[in-house]
N, C-alpha and C positions, 0 to 999 in steps of 0.2 A: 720302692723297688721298681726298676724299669723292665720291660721285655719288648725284643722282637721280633714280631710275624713276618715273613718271607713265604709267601701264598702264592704258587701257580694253579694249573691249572689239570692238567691231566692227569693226575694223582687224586682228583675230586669222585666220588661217591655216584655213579653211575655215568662217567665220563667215557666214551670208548674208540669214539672217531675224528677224525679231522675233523668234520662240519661243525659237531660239535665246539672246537678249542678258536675259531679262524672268524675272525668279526666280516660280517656281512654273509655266515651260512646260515640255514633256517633256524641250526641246532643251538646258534651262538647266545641268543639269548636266556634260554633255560639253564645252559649251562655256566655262562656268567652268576646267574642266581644263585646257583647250588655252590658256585664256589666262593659268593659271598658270603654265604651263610656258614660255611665251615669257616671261613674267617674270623667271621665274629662267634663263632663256635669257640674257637682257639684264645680266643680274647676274654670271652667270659669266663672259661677255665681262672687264666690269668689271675685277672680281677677276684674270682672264688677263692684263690690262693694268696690275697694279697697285695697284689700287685698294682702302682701307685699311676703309673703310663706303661700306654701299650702304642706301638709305633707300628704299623702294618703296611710292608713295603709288597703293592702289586708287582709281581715281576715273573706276569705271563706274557707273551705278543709282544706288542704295543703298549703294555704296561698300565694300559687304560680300562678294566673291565670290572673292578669295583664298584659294586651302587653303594655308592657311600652313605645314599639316606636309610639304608638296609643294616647300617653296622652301628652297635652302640655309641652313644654320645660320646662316651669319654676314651672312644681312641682318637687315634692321630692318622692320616692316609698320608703315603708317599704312595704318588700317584705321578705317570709320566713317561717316556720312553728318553734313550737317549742318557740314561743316567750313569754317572764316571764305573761305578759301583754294582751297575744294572741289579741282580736279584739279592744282592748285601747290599743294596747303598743305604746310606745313612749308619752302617753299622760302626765305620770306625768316628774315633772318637765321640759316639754316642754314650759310654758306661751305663751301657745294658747288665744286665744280671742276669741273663738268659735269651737264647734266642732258639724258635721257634722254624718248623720247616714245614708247613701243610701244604697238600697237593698235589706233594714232588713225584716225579718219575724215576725211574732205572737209567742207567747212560745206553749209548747207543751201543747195540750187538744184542741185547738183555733178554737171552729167551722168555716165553710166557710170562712179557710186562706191557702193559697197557702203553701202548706208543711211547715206547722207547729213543731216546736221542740224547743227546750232552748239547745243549747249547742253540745249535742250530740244524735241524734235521737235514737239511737242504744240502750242507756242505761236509760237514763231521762224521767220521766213522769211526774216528778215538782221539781220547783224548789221554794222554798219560803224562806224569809227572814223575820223574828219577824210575820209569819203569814201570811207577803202577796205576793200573789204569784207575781214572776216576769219573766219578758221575758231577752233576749238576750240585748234590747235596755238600760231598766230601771238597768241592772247589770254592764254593760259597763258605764252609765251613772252616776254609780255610784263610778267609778275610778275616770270618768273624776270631777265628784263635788270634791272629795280630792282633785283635780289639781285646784280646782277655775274653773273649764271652763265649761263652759255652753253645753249643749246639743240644739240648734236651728234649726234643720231639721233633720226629717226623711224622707223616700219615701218606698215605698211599695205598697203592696194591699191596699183595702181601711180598712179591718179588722185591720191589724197592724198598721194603722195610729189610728184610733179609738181607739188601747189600748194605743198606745204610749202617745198619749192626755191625756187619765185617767189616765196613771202612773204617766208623767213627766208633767203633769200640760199642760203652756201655752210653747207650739212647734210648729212651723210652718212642715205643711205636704205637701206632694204630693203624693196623690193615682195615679199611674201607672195603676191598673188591679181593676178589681172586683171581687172576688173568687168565685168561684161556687164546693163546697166542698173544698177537699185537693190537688187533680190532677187537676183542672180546672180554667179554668180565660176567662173575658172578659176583653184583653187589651188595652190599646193604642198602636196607631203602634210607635216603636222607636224613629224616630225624634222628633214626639209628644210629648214621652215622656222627651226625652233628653232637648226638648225647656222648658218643665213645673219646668224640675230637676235645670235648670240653673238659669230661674226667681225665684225661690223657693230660692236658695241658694243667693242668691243677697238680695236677700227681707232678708233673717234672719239675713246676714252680716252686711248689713244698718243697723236693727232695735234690733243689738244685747241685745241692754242697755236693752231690755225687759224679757231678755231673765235670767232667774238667776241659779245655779249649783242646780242641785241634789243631794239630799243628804237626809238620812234617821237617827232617831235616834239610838245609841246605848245605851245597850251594844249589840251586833248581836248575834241573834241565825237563823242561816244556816242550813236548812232541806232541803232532797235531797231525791224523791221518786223514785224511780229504777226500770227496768219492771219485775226485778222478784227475787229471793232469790239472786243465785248465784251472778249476782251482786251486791247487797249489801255485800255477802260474802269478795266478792275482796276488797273491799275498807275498810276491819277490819286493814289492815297492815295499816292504816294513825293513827299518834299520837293523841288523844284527842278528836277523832269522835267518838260518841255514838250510838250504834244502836237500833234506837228509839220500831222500830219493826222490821219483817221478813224483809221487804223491803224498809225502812226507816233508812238512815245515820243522826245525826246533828253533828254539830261544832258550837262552844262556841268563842266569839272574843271580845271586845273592839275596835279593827282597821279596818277599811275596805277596807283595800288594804289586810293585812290576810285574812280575810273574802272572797273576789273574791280568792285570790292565792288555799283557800281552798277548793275551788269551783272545781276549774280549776283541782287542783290535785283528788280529791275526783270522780270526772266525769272521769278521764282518769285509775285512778285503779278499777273503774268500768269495764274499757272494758276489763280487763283482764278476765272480766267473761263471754264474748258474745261469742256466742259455736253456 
């Protein structure tokens, strides 16, 4: 039986500020730790339930904040930025039996959720698909239903378990924090957490058969709302995106592996316009 982790960062177990999540601030290294640790929190779940490989795709930053010598032997790191796939990659054509979402956030607007955003904080103020709005989880989650594989755990705030429930239906959660605003949280202390992260992911492994893929109807229309002109400006050079309004991108699909890739690209020629 295979499973995959899809681990960021802000969603981690006393995580609450920038400094913390941004390689090169004082907070960044403790808090890389802590979210290694729920990593391989998530992994040994796994492996408790069974589980024969575990693939654990970093896909916070730069994609590079794993201490790999901190996680059991017998996983696998996809480690790297720059990836076709960014926080699912590896996922299609993997024949996973379950995948996993620890760390994750709320999308951007998300009252009382620990640093809120979808994708790129910098540039994105929504991001909707055929109308409805979606987060980080429910877009990921939506590679992973092309692949057949189920989504059966998140962890985070208790906000972001709350959306992830109304997007993706029936998923097993683990609230780590309580948010109190954007900067704030009332957590669990780490082990705690880590103990809740591992029963959590055993419980989803066992009970996968309950568990069924994500997936949304087509044909896809992909709206992207940007904090302000210039960004939308930047993202004119992408083929067959429409600019709905001043600060309003769409794109038009049939496929939903397009559809995410469109995303992906559409958000990062945004940042050519952050001044």
């Amino acid at each position: 039986m295979r499973v995959y982790i899809s681990v960021d960062m802000e969603g981690i177990a006393g995580v609450v500020h920038a400094d913390q999540v941004r390689r090169g601030k004082a907070d960044y290294d403790q808090a890389r730790k802590f979210m290694t640790l729920e990593a391989n929190a998530a992994a040994l779940g796994a492996f408790d339930a069974g589980a024969s490989e575990v693939l654990i795709n970093d896909s916070h930053g730069d994609m590079r904040n794993l201490l790999f010598e901190d996680l059991d032997p017998r996983v696998q790191l996809l480690t790297g930025e720059h990836k076709p796939y960014s926080m699912v990659e590896g996922i299609l054509g993997g024949s996973f039996d379950l995948a996993l979402f620890v760390g994750y956030h709320a999308g951007v607007g998300t009252a009382d959720a620990v640093l809120d955003h979808t994708y790129w904080g910098a540039t994105v103020s929504r991001i909707a698909i055929n109308g409805q709005r979606m987060n980080e989880a429910s877009l990921n989650a939506l590679v992973a239903g092309v692949a057949g594989t189920a989504v059966g755990l998140v962890t985070g705030d208790e906000t972001t378990c709350d959306q992830c429930r109304r997007l993706l239906g029936d998923v097993e959660t683990v609230a780590v924090k309580r948010a109190i605003g954007r900067l704030a949280a009332r957590s669990l202390h780490p082990e705690v957490a880590r103990e809740l992260i591992r029963a959590g992911a055993a419980k989803a492994v066992t009970e996968r058969q309950r568990f069924s893929p994500y997936t949304l109807p087509g044909p896809y229309r992909l709206e992207i709302r940007l904090h302000h002109t210039a960004l939308a400006d930047a993202t004119a050079i992408m083929p067959f995106a429409e600019r709905v309004d001043p600060r309003t991108v769409a794109f038009d699909t049939d496929d939903a592996t397009t559809l995410f890739r469109a995303m992906l690209t559409l958000v990062q020629l945004a940042g050519e316009g952050v001044v």
